[in-house]
N, C-alpha and C positions, 0 to 999 in steps of 0.2 A: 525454419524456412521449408518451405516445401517443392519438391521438385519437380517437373513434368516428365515422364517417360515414353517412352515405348512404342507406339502405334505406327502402323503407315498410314498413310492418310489421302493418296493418289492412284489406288489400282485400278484395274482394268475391271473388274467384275463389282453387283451389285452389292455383292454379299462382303465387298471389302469396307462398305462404310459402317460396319458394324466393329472397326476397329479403332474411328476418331470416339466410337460411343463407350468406350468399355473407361475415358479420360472424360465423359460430356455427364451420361448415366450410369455409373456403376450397373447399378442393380438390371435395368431397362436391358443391356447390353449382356448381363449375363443369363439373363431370361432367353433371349434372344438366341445365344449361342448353344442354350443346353435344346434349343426346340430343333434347332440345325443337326446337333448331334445325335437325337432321336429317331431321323430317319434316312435312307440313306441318300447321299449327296456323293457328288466328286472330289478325289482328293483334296484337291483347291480348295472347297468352299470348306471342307472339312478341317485341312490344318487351321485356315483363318478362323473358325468357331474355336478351336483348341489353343488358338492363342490369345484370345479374346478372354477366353474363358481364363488364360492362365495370367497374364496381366492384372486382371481383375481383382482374383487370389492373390498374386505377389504385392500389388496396389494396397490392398484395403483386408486381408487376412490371412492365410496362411501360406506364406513364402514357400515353401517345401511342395505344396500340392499346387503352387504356382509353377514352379521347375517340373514339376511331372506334368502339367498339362502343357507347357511349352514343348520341353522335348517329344510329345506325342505330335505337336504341330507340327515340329520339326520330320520326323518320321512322314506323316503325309505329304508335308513339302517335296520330299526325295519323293514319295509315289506320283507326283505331280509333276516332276523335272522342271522346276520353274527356279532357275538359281537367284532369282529376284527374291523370290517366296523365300526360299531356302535362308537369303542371309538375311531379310524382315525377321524373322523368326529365330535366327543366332545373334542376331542385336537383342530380341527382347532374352531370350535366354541369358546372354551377358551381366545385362541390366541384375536379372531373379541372383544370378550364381554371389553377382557383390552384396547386392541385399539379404543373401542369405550368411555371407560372411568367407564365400570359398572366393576369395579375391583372384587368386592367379586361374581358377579353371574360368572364372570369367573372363578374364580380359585378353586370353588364350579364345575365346566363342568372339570375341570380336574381331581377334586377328583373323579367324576364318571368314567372319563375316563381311569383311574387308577387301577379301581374298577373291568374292563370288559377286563384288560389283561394282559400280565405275558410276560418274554424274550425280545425278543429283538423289539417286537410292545410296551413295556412297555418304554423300551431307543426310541424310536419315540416319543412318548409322553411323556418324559421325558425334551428331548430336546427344545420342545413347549415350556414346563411349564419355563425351564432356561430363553427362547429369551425371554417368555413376564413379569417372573420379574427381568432381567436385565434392560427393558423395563419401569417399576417400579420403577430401583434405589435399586435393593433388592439384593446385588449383591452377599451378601454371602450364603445365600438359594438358588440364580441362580448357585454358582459354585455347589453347592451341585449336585441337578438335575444332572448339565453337567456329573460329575464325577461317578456319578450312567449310565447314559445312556452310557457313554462312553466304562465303562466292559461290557456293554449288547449287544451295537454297533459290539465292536472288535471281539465278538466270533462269531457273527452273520453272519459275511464279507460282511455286505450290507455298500458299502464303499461311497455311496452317504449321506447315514444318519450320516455315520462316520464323511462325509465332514462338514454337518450342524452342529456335537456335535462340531467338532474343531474349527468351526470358532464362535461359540457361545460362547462357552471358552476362545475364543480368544476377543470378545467384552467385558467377564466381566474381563479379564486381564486389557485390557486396560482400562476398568474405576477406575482399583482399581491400575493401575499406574504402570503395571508391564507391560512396553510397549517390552523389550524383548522379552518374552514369548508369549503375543500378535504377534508379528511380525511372532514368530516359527510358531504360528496357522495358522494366515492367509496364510501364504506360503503354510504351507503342505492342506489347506482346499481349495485352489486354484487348486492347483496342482491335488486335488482329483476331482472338482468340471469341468475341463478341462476335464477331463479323461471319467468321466459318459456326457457330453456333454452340462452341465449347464450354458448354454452362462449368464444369468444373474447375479446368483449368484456368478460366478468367478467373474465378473463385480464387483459384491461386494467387494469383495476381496481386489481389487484395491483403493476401495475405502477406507474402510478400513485400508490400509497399508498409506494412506495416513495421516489417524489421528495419525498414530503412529510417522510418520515422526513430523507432527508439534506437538505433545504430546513432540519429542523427541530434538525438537528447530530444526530442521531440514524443514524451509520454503521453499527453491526452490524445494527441493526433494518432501515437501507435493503437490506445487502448480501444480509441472509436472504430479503426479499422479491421482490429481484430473482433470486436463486436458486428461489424457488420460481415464479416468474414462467415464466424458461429450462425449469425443468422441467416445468410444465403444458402451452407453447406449444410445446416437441418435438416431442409427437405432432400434432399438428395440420401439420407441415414448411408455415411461411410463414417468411417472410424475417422477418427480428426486429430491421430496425432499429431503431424506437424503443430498444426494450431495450438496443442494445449504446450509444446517446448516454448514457442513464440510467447504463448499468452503467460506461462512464467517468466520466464527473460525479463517482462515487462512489468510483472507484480513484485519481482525482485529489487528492480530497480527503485519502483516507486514506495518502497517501503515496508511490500503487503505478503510478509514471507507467510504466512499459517496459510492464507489465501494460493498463496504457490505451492504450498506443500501438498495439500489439498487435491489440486489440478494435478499435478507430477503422480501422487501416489494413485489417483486416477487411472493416468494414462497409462502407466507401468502396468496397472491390472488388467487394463483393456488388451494392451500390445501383447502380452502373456497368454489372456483370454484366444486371441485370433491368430496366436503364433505368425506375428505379422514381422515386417523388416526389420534383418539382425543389427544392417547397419544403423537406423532409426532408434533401434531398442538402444545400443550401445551409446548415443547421441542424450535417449530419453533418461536413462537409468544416467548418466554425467549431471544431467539437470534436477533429479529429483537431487541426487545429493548435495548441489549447490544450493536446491530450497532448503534440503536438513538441513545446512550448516548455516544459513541465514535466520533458521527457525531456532537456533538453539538445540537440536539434536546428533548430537556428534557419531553418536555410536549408528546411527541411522543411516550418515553421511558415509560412515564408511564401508558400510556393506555395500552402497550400493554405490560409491565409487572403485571400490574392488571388482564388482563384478562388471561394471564399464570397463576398466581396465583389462581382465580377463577377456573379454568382449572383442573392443578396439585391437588386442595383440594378435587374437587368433585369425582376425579381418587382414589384418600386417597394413593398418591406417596408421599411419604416424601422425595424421594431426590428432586425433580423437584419442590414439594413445599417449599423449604427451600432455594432450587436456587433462585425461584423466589420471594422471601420476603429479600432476600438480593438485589437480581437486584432493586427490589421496593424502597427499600433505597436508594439506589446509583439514583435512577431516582430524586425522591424528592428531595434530597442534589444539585443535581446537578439544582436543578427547584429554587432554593434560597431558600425553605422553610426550614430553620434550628430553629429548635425548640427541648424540652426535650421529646417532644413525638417520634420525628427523633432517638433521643438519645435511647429511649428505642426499638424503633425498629431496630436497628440496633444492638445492645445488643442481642436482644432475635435471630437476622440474623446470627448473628457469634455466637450463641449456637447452633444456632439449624444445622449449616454446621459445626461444628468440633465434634455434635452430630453422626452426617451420614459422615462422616473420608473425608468433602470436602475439597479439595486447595484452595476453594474460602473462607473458614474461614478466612484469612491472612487478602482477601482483604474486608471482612465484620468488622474485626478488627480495618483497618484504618480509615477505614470511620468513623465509632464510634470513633474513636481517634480524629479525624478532628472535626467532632461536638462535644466532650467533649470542647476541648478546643475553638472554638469558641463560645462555651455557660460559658466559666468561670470556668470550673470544672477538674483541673488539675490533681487530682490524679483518677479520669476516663480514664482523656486522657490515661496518664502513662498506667495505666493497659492494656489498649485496643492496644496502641502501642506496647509495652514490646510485646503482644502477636504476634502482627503481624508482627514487628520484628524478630519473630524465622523462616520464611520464609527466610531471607537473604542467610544463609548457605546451601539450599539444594531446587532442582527442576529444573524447567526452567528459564532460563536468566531471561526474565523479571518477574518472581516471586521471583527472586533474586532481582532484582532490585527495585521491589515494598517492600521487607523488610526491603534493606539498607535505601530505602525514610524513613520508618515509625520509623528507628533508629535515620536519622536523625531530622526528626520533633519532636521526644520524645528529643534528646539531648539540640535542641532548645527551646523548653518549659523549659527545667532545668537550660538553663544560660550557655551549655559549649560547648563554639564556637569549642573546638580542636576536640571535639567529631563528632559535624557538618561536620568538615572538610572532617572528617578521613571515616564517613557514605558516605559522599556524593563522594569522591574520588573511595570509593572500587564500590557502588554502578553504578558509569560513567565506569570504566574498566569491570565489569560484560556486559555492555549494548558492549561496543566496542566490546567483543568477540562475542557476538551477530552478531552485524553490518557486522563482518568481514566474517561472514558465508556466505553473501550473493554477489554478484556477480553485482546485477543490478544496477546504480548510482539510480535509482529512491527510490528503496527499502533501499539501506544504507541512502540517505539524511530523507525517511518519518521516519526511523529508531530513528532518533536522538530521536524526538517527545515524546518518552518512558523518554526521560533525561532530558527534557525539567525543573523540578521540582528540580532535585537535582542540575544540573547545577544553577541555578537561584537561590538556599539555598548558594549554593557556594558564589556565585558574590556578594549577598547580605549582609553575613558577613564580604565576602572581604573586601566593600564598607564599613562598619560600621569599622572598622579596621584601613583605615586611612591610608591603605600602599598600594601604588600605586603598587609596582612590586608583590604582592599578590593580586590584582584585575587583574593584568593585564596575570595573570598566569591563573586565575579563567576563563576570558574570553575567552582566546584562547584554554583552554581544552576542550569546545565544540563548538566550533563556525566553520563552513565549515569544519565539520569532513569529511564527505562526500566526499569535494574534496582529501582528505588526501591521497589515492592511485586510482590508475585506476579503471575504472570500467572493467572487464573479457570481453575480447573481444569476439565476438562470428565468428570467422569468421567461424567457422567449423560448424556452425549449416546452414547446406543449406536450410531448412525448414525456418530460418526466414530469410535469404535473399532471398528466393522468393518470401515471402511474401511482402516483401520493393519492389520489381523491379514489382508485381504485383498491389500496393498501387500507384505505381508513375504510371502505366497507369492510372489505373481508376483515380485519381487525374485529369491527362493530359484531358480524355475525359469530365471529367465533368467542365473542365474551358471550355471547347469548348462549352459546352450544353447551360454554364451561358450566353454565349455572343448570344444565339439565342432568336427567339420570345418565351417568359414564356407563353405568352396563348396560343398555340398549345399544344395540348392537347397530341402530342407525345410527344413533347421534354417534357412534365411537366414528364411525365410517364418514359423518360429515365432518368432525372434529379435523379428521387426518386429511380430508382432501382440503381444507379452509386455512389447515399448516403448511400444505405444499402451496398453494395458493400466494399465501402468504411469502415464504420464501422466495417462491420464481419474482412477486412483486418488489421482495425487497432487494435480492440481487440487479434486479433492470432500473431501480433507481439507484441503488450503488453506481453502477456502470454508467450509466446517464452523465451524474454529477461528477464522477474522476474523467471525464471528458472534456471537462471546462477546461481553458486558455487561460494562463495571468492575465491578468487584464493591468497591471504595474508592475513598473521595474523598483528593482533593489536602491532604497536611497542613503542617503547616509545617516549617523546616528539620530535617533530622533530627539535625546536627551542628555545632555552631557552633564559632566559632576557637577560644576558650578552651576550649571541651570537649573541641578535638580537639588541643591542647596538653597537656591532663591526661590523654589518653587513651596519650599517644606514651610518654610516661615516661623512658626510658633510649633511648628508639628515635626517626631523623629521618624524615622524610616528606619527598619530593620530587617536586610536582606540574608538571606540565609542563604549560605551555600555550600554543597558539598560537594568536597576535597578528600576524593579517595577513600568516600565512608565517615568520614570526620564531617561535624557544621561545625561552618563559621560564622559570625554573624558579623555586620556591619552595620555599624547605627551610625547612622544621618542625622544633622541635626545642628543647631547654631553656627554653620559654618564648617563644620566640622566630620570627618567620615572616621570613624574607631572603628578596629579590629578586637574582636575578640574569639578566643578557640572555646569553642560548646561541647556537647557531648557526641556518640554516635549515633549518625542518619537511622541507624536500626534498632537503635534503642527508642528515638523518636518515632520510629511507626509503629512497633509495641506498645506502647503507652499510648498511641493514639487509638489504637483501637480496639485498646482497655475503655479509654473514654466514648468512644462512639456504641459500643457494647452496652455499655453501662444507661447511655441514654435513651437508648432504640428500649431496654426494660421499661424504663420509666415513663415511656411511649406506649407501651402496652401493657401496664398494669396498674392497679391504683391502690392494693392493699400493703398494709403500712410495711408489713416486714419483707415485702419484697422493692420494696424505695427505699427500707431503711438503707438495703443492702447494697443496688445498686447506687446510692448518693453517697455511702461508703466508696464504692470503687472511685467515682467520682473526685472526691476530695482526697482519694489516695492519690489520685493518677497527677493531679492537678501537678505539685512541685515535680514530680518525675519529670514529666513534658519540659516542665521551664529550664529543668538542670538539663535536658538533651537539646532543646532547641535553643533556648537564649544562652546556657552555661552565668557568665559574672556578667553579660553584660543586661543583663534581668535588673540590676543594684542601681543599674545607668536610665533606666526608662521614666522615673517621675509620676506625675500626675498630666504630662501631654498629652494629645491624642496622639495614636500610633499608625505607623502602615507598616505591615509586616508583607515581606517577600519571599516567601517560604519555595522552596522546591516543587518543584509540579508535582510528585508522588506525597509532597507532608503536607497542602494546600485546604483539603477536607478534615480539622481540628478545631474544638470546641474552647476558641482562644481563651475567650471569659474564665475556664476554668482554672490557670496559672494565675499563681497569687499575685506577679509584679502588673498583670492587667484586668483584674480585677474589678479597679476602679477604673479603667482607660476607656477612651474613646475609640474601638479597635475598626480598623478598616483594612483589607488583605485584596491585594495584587496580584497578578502571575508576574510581573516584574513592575521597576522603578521608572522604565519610560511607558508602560500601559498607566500606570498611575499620576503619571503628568501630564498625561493623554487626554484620560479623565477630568480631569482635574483643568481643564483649558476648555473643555465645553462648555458651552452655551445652553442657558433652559430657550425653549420655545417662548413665545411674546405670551401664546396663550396658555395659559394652566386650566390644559382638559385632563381628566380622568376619566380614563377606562377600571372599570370592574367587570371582574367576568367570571362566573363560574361552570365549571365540569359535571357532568353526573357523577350518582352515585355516594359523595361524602355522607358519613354519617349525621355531621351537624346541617349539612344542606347546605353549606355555605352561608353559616348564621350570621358572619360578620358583614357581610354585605349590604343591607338593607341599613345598618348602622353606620357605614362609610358612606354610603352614598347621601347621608344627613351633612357629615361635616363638611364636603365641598358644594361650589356653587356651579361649576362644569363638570358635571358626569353623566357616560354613559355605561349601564349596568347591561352585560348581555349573560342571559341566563336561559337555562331549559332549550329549546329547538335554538334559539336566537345565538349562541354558545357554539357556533359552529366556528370550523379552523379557517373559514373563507371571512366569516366578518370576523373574527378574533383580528385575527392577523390585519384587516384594513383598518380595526378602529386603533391599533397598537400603532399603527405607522405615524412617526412624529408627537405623539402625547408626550403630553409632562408626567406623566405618572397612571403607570400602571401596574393593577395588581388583580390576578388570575389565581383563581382558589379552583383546587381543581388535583384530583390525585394523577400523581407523577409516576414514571417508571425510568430509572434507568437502566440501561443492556452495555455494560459489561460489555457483553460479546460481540456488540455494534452502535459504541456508543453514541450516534450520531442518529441515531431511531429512537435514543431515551426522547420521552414524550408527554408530553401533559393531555389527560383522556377529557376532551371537545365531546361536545353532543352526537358528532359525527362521525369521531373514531380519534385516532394521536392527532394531538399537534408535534410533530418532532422539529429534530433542530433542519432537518431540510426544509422546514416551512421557513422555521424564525428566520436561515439564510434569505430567503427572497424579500424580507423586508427593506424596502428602499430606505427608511429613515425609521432606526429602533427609536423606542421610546427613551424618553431622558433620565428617568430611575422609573425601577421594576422590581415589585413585591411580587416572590412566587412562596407561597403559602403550599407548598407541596412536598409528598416526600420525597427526599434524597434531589433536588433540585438545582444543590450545589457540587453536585459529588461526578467527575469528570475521570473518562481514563485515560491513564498514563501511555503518553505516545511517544515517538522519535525521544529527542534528548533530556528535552527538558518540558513537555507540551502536554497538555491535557486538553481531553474532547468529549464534550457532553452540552446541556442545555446553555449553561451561563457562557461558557467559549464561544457560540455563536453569536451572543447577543452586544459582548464588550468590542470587537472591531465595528460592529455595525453604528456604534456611536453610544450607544448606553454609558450615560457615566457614573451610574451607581446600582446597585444590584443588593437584593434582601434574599436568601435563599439558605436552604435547609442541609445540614449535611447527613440525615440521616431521617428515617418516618418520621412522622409528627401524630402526637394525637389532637384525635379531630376536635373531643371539647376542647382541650386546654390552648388551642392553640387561636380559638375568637377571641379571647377577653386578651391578649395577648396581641392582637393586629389588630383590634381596637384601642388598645393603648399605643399601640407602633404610630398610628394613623391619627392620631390626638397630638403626639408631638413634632408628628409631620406639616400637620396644619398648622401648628403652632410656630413654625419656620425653621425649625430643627433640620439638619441633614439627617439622612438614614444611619450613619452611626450614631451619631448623637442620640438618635429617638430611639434604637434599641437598647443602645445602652442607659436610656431613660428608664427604662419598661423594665429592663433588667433589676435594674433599682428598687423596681417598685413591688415586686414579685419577692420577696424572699419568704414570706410567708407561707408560699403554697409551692413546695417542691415540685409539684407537676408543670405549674404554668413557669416555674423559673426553668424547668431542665429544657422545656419546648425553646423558650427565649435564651437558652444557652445555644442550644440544636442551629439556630438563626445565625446564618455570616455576613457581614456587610462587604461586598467584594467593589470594588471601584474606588471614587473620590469622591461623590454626590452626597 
């Protein structure tokens, strides 16, 4: 949050409105003040440049040589005899001495300031004294101040000071959680702050109304205004702390810690760089370590909650000190070192924040619950839970959610499983109202990640239970929640489809760049500016699209055991779940749900990508002893997988067709290669209600095909011309015609569509992995705005099916966008493909698809008919059928 300080904004000389500018234009205002100081002037106009100047500095970079230009102001003030001057200028000193951390010589410069004025110069410095101990953490002595300054304000009609009393009222509203009344402030302190021409501090404002937004669970609404925030405050080039503490808070929340880490590690250098505000710094460095510890980096968290804490004590802040001795805990806990010295500081964390009326008490609570009991000391835990526990019924979603966790950990220490349940059940529907708020697939799958713990309390008692149709309820209540409704289409936002039709040139230009000489010293130079290019594009559609609203609320289950027993018919289901590192598997089937215990979840990801290794060879090679070698790996790995992921119940599967429900991390495996499905009809789900989902759609009346190919393949996309023989509705879009604007219209509602075209996926943002159009990526931010996806979808691309692992249980890549949109069947790659072997290969896919075969059927036809020619079977191994179509 950011606060306004300092200025007068009513005096009697010209030269005094150079001190609303030093909060309107930084920079403008200290040009202004060093050209005053350059020649000589009168005392008067002299202290007012020297404080102008020293605001500026204490404002936006080096606090220290802020206090030295104040106290020079001060000096002229006394040559001036103007005791008005005099205490304008021991208010803003005040302000400089807390921000630099000498707390008592500052509020010692107010009592003087205090001392030398009376009316409505007294509500000026009244106002000071509120911003810098809210500043503090002192919130009920700052409402004071406000409340005194504000009568002295109104009758004064100086309606600029009036703006700073409102919105300062309106900061310690909101820390004290009265985000309505906050929100009145900020509005009317905006509205006043426009009015006198305060370009920065309305800025504020904005920022501001954004905390309230996420104070208020209200994510896309914080993320848009902090966006607009960043882009009003650009031109003005000040340092933008506040902003970047806000804009983690809120990447935190929604899931996006590497993204927070990021920003924090940023800001800390910047704030370092400008030797800018100590209390800020102490605020900043609390926040980076609350990004480490959400990022995974423990040893991170605690240096630089150490040094908050070192920070916040020498300040003598008790809120910011008691933050930071709880964040302190939370770092070491999370570093393994649990011990009864842990125990006792995390005690004295959650006194000393329900001391100063924090929300973080709850979560200082659990933690001390968590270390009671894994040191042995049960009626610690209890207490410490029991407390943090009373969080469940009131606040924000996920401090909802974080009390129903500590109810259910406290019920599990006691022995009683219904209690577990009943915690962990309310606890996943608080998070889903949550989820449903927001709009963006990326943001509901990180989403889950919050539930991650009570989900896993679930499954685990399930599993200890011994009833298979209660583990298997437990499982599918958060597993690909995500996919569970659309994601908000944005077609209406032009702002980020320009951004898309702008990404897909520079994309375009910069493959052209790669294919020239690197050591030409131009192309290196257009190379680098066509990647920043690139970036600043992809960051502003990121942003764009985590802006979106839920557009549906949270319903109830979509598919229950008996439903999805009557839905399987002739066909098993095999849901895989992992129980603390162990799979378990549950097969579906005549009525019937079996439990059986598999091998380890990590022995299944080794062995899976023994076999994806092994394929991606045989992908690019063709000489014999290097296929001997990898279809050796192949045929090794093959029983490994089946003993880790099915264990005995592999003996149980037949000659049916299968749906496997694998883990969102085990999902990308080359099923065909386990001996028990072999011969199977294999189809894979991200869960058992996406696959009944499926499985209840409707084909369109008309059976149109789209084909469409990409640049660049090496075979040219040779199967194409040969598909587009076997049906009597096709449209072939190829060469210039292959663009991501008609792709995307001719895909809307077809029966079948299939896009040959090289694929990329990012890893590092999976939601950009993209299929390369005549005119740059098609990514999944396009396939999102399709109003009605196609009914089955052949992607003949590399790595096409391969998604990263998000939140709990969620994976985000090409095919996740396309199965909420309505696709009920899907043919996709989990690894490159080579480009000959993989035509005569969707030439036969496409033969038994005409033939009225489903897409597992017809690949698994194809597979059949392949064993001859290792290359064209490992391609048709590489192939998954994901859906029910």
């Amino acid at each position: 949050m950011a606060g306004v300080v300092g200025v007068a904004g009513s005096g009697a000389r010209d030269v005094d409105s150079l001190l609303p500018l030093a909060l309107s234009r930084p920079r403008e205002a200290m040009a202004k003040a060093r050209a005053i100081l350059a020649r000589p002037h009168d005392p008067y106009d002299v202290s007012v440049a020297h404080q102008a100047a020293g605001i500026v500095l204490r404002e936006f970079g080096d606090v220290d040589a802020g206090i030295r230009e104040v106290r020079e102001a001060l000096t002229w003030a006394r040559r001036a005899r103007s005791a008005e001057r005099e205490a304008d200028v021991l208010a803003s000193l005040g302000v400089a001495l807390i921000y630099a951390g000498r707390t008592a010589d500052g509020l010692a410069a107010f009592d003087r300031a205090l001392r030398r004025c009376h009316g409505a110069e007294a509500g000026r410095v009244l106002v000071r004294r509120g911003i810098a101990l809210w500043a503090l953490g002192r919130y009920a002595l700052a409402l004071d101040d406000v409340r005194q300054a504000h009568a002295a304000l109104r009758r004064s009609g100086d309606n600029l000071w009036l703006a700073r009393t409102l919105h300062t009222r309106a900061l310690v509203h909101l820390a004290m959680g009265s985000t309505k009344r906050a929100d009145a402030d900020f509005v009317a302190s905006g509205r006043l702050f426009q009015e006198a021409g305060q370009e920065l501090e309305s800025i504020y404002t904005i920022l501001n109304r954004a905390a309230v937004a996420f104070s208020s669970g209200d994510l896309p609404a914080a993320l848009s205004l902090l966006d607009e925030t960043a882009y009003r405050i650009r031109p003005l080039h000040v340092p933008v702390t506040a902003v970047s503490i806000d804009r983690c808070a809120v990447l935190l929340a929604a899931g996006l810690a590497g993204d927070a880490l990021v920003q924090a590690e940023a800001a800390v250098n910047e704030i370092e760089r400008i030797h800018g505000r100590s209390t800020k710094k102490a605020e900043l460095l609390l926040m980076a370590a609350n990004c480490a510890l959400d990022a995974g980096q423990p040893e991170a968290a605690l240096d630089w909650a150490n040094a908050a804490y070192r920070l916040s004590r020498s300040q003598r802040s008790a809120w910011w000190k008691a933050h930071a001795a709880g964040v302190l805990a939370q770092a070491t806990y999370a570093a393994g070192l649990v011990s009864v010295r842990l125990l006792r500081e995390a005690d004295r964390a959650a006194a000393g924040l329900e001391m100063i009326g924090s929300s973080e008490a709850a979560r200082a609570h659990l933690l001390a619950g968590r270390v009671a009991l894994e040191l042995g000391r049960p009626d610690d835990a209890d207490r410490h839970l029991l407390a943090a526990a009373q969080s469940r019924r009131r606040g924000p979603a996920l401090s909802r959610a974080s009390g129903w966790l500590s109810a259910a950990l406290r019920a599990e220490a006691a022995g009683q499983t219904r209690q577990v349940f009943s915690a962990c059940r309310h606890g996943l529907a608080v998070l889903n109202e949550h989820r449903f708020t927001l709009g963006a697939s990326e943001l509901r799958a990180l989403a889950t990640a919050h539930g991650a713990e009570l989900a896993a309390l679930g499954q685990r008692h399930a599993a200890r239970a011994g009833r298979p149709r209660l583990l298997l309820a437990w499982s599918e209540r958060w597993r690909a929640t995500a996919l569970a409704v659309p994601p908000v289409r944005p077609l209406a936002d032009a702002q980020l489809n320009a951004d898309l039709a702008a990404l897909r040139a520079v994309m375009k230009r910069l493959d052209r760049t790669r294919g020239q000489d690197r050591q030409d010293a131009s192309v290196h130079r257009e190379q680098l500016r066509l990647e920043r290019q690139q970036k600043r594009l992809e960051d502003a559609v990121r942003g764009r699209a985590r802006q979106a609203h839920g557009a549906a609320g949270p319903g109830g289950p979509i598919v229950g055991v008996p439903e999805l027993l009557d839905e399987l018919g002739g066909s098993q289901l095999a849901e895989i779940v992992d129980v603390d590192g162990t799979l378990h598997v549950l097969l579906c089937g005549a009525g019937k749900v079996r439990h059986f215990t598999a091998g380890r979840a990590a022995d299944a990801a080794r062995a899976a990508a023994f076999s994806r290794f092994a394929l991606r060879r045989v992908a690019r090679t063709r000489p014999e002893d290097d296929l001997a070698s990898a279809l050796a790996i192949l045929t090794a790995t093959g029983p490994k997988l089946q003993d880790a992921l099915l264990g005995p119940a592999a003996r149980y599967l037949g000659d049916r067709p299968v749906v496997i429900v694998p883990p969102g991390n085990l999902q990308t495996i080359p099923w065909g290669i386990l001996p028990a499905l072999r011969d199977s009809v294999v189809t894979v789900a991200p869960s058992a209600a996406a696959w009944a989902r499926a499985k209840r759609s409707r084909p369109p009346g008309r059976h149109h095909v789209i084909l469409a190919r990409g640049p660049g393949l090496v075979s040219d996309g040779a199967e194409l011309p040969v598909l587009a023989g076997l049906y009597d509705d096709v449209t072939m879009l190829a060469n210039s015609h292959a663009t991501t604007e008609k792709v995307l219209r001719a895909l809307d509602g077809a029966w079948l569509a299939h896009i040959a075209a090289h694929g990329a996926f990012r890893a590092d943002s999976p939601l950009f992995s993209s299929l390369r159009m005549h005119d740059g990526p098609l990514t999944v931010y396009d396939f999102e705005q399709l109003q009605s996806a196609p009914y089955r979808m052949v992607l003949s691309s590399c790595d096409s099916a391969v998604g990263a692992p998000a939140g709990a249980d969620e994976l985000l890549g090409l095919v996740s966008s396309l199965l909420p949109l309505g696709t009920a069947g899907i043919i996709a790659a989990i690894v490159p493909l080579n480009d000959y072997a993989v035509v005569p290969v969707m030439v036969g896919l496409h033969r038994h698809l005409r033939a009225g075969r489903a897409l597992a059927e017809a690949l698994s036809d194809v597979r059949h008919g392949l064993s001859g020619d290792p290359v064209q079977w490992a391609t048709a191994e590489s192939l998954v059928t994901l859906g029910a179509a």
